[in-house]
C-alpha positions as CSV (number, residue, x, y, z in Angstrom):
1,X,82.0,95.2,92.9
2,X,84.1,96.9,90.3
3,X,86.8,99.3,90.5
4,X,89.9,99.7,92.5
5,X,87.6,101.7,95.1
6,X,85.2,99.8,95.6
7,X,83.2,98.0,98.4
8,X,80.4,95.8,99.1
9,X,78.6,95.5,102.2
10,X,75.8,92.7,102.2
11,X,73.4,91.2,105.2
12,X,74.4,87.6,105.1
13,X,72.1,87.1,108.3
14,X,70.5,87.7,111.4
15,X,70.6,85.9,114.6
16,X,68.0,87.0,117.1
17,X,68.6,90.7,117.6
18,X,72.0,90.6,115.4
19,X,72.1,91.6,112.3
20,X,75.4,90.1,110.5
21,X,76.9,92.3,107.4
22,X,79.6,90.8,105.5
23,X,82.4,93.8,103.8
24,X,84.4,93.4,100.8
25,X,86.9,95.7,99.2
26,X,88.6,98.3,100.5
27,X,87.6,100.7,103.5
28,X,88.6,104.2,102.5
29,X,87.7,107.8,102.5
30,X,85.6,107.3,99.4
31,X,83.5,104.3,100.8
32,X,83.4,104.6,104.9
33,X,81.0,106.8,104.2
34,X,78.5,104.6,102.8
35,X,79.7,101.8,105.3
36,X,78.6,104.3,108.4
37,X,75.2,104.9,107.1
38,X,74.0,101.6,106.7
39,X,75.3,100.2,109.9
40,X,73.9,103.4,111.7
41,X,70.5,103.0,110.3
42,X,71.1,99.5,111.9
43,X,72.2,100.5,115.2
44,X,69.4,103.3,115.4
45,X,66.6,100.1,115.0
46,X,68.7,99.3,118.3
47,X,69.5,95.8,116.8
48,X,72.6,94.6,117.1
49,X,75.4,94.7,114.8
50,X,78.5,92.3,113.5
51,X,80.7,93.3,110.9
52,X,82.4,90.5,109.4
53,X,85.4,92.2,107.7
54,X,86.8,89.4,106.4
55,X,87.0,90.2,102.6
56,X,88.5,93.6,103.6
57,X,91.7,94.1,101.1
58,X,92.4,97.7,102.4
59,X,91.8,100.1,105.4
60,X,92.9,104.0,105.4
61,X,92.6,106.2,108.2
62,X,89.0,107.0,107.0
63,X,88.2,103.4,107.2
64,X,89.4,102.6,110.6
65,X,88.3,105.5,111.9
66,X,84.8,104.2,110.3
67,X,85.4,101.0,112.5
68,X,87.1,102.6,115.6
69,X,83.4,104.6,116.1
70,X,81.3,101.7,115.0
71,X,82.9,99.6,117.6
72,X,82.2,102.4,120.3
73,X,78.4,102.1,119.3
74,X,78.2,98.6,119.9
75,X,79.1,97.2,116.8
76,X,81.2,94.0,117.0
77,X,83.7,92.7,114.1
78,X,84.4,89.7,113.2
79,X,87.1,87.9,111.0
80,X,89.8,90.3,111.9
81,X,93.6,90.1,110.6
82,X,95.5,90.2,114.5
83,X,96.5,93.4,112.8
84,X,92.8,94.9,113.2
85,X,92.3,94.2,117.2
């Protein structure tokens, strides 16, 4: 990760039918896009998804709307600030 833009998004596990993702950085217009598309291609295996955002630094609108529709297709997150629920 490098960059004041930039984020990572890595498969840290699986558990049964759950795939687990661990993101990093910040969640903003210029990277929601690519956060969407890889849990998509996720959800479209109809596997089962949990974001753990823990080593999020920054969410824009973008981002959260990234999350907000993520979470309406089934996706669950995980290591929330009580700011994100």
């Amino acid at each position: 990760m490098r960059g004041p833009d930039m984020m990572r998004v890595t498969r840290i596990g699986a558990r049964g039918d759950v795939d687990v993702l661990l993101v990093e950085g910040r969640l903003t217009h210029e990277t929601s896009e690519e956060l969407r598309m890889v849990c998509e291609s996720i959800l479209g295996e109809q596997r089962l998804l949990e974001l753990d955002v823990s080593g999020v630094k920054f969410v824009d609108d973008a981002g959260v709307a990234v999350l907000h529709a993520l979470r309406q297709q089934g996706a669950d997150l995980a290591g929330c600030s009580g700011f994100v629920r």
